[in-house]
N, C-alpha and C positions, 0 to 999 in steps of 0.2 A: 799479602795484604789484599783483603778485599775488593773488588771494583767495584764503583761507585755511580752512581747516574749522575746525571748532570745537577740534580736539586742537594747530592750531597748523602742521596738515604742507599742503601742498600736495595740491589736488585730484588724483587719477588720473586722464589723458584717455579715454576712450571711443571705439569703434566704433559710429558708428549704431545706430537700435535693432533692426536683423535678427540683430547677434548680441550684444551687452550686455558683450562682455568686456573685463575690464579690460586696459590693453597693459604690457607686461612690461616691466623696467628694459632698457635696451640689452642689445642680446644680439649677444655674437660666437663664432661657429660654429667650429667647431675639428674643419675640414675633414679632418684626417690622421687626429686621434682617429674622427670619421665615417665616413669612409674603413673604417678598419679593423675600426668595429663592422661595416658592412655584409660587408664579405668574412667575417666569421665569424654570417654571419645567411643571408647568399645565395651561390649559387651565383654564379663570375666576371662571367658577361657580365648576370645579374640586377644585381649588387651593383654595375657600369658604369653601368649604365643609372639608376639608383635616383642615383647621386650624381652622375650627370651633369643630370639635371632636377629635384633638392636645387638645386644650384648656380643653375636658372636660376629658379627661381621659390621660394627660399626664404624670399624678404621676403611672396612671400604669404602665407605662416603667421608672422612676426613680425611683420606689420603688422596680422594676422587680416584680410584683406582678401580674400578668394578673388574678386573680381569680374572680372579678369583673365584666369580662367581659363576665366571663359564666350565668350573671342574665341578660341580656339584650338580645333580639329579635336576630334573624338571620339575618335581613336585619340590623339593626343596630353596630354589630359586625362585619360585613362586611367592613364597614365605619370607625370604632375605630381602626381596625386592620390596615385599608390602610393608617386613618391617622397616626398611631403610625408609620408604617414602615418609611412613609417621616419624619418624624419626627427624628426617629433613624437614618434616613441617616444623615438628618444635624449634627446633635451630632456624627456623627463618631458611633456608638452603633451599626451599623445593626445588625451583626452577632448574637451580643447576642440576639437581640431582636428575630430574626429567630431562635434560641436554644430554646428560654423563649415558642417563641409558639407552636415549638414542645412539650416541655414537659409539657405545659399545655393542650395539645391534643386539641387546637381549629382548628377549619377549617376557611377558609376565606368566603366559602362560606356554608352558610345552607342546598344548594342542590348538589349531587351528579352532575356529566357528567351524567350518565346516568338518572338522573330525570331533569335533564336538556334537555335532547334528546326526552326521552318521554313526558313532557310539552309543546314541540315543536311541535310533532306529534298528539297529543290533543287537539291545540290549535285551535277554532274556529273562523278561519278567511277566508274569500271568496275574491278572489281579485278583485272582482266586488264592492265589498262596498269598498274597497279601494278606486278605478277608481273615485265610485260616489262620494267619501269623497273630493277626488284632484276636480271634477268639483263644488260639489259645493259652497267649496271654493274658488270657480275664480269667480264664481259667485255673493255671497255673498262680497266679498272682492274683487274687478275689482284689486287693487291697488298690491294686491301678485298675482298676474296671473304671472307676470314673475318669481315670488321667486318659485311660487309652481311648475313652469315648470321646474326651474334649479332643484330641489328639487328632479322630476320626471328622469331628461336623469342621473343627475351624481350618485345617491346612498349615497350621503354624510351626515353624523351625520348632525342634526339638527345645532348644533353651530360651524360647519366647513364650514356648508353652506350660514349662516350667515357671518361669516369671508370671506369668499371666493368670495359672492357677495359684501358685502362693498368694499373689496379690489379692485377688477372690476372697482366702482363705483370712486374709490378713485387714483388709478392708470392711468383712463381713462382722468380725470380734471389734471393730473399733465403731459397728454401727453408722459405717460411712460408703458399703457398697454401692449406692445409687450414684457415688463419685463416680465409678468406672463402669459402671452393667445398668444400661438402661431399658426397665424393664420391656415398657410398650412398645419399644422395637427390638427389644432382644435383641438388643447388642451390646457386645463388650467394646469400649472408647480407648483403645490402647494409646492416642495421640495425645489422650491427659496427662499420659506420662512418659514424656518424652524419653527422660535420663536412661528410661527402658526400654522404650520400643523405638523412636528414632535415633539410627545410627549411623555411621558412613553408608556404610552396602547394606547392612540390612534392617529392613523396616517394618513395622507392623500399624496398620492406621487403624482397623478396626476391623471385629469379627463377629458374625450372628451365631449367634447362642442359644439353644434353648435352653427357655427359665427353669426350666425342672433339673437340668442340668447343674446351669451356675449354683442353684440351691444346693444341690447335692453335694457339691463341690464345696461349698461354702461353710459346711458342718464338719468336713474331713482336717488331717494334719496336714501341715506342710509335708511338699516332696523336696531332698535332694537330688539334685542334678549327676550327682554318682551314685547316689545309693539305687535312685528307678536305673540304669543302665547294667549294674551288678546285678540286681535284679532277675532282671529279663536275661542278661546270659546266664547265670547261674540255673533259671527254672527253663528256659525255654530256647537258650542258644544262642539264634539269629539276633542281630538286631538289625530292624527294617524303618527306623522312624522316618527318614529321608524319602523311603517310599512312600508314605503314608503320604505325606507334602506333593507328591507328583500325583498320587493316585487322588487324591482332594481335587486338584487342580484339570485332570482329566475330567474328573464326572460333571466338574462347573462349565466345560466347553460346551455341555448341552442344553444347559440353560441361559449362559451370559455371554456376553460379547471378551474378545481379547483384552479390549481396555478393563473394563467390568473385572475381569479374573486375575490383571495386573493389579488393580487397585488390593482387593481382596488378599493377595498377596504381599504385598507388603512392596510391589515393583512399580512405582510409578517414574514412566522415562521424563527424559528429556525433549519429548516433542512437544510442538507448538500445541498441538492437541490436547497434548496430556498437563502440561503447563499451565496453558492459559483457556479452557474450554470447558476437559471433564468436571463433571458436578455430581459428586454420586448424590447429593441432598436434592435433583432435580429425579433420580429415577426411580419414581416411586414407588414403581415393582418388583424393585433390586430384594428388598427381601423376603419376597414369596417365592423369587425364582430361583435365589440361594438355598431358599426350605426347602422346596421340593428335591435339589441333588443332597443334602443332608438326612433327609426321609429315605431318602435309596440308597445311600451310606450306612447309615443305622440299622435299618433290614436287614442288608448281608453283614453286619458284625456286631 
């Protein structure tokens, strides 16, 4: 016979004592409903990935068990962790889940900040074979000469960049560009449309453009996001887009401030600075001094 607590109900079973939590009445996941929060939280191939390793390692946040997850690779534990935390947000669970990984002492990532920083500084790249990677790909591929150009002036992730030029493209046939690309500052307003470019981590607020560009852009087809990456390895090998995003962000040190290159980027932190201060609508030579590192961008590719 069962023992009984003193009100007559059945004890709670428990987790060991590293994390004390009590385990929740059966729980069944309602993958479609999941599913769909995730596509309206992440971008496609994030919101893939996130309920692709939900699925494989969900029982270890409904069993609160994470010990399983110290026998798998670093890069992979990375992705279990991220997808479990979405996961626990649906289910109402964060917290605990954040308690569970403390007290199972994992880290999100396998590398430190500062082996992070020194990786960076080791890391063998010459922005000459960049250059030569962008031409020749225009080369090889006449058809992304425009994508690799947009690719070159804004700094934008690979699949922001994609989004941003279909939109272009798709904006322009409906006669409603000036929704997103304004012209007399030559910029594209990626924060009109959030569903796209504001995300958890990754963000896109806005990018300066040239209008000869957007136009250009604006008369070609849509890209997909597998077809340009088949592409480029099939004609030309490498893929470099990741670099392209660092080498952007490089040549803007010469012209803009840290904040200024955050912004532009799509990184705006959590300091009181950055929060409640920055105004890029106050700095009103932000996009001359933009132009000028996109003029010496464009040159060499």
């Amino acid at each position: 016979m069962n023992p009984r607590t003193p009100t007559g109900q059945p004890p709670q079973s428990r987790i060991g004592t590293s994390s004390g939590f009590l385990l929740p009445p059966a729980t069944k996941i309602d993958w479609e409903t999941f599913k769909a929060w995730l596509f309206k939280e992440y971008r496609h191939f994030t919101a893939l990935d996130r309920l692709r390793y939900a699925k494989r390692f969900h029982e270890c946040l409904l069993k609160k068990d994470l010990s399983k997850l110290r026998m798998i690779s670093d890069s992979q534990r990375e992705h279990a962790l991220k997808a479990l935390s979405a996961l626990s947000k649906f289910l109402g669970m964060h917290k605990e889940f954040l308690r569970l990984v403390e007290n199972y002492g994992l880290k999100w990532s396998g590398r430190s900040r500062d082996d992070l920083i020194i990786s960076r500084l080791t890391k063998n790249v010459d922005s000459k074979e960049i250059f030569e990677w962008v031409r020749k790909v225009k080369e090889k591929a006449p058809e992304l000469k425009d994508f690799m150009d947009f690719m070159v002036v804004t700094g934008l992730r690979y699949t922001e960049a994609i989004e941003s030029y279909n939109l272009i493209i798709e904006l322009a046939s409906e006669g409603k560009l000036n929704e997103y690309f304004k012209e007399d500052k030559e910029v594209l307003e990626h924060f009109r449309f959030k569903e796209k470019f504001i995300r958890n981590s990754k963000k896109a607020y806005i990018s300066f453009v040239p209008k000869e560009l957007v136009y250009r852009i604006a008369n070609n087809k849509p890209l997909s996001w597998s077809r340009v990456r088949k592409v480029v390895e099939w004609r030309v090998g490498k893929l470099r887009f990741a670099d392209l995003r660092e080498l952007h962000a490089s040549f803007l040190t010469r012209f803009l401030s840290r904040a200024e290159i955050d912004f532009i980027h799509g990184r705006v932190t959590t300091t009181i600075f950055m929060l409640n201060y920055f105004n890029p609508a106050l700095i009103t030579d932000l996009k001359e001094r933009v132009f000028k590192a996109i003029r010496k961008l464009e040159a060499l590719t």
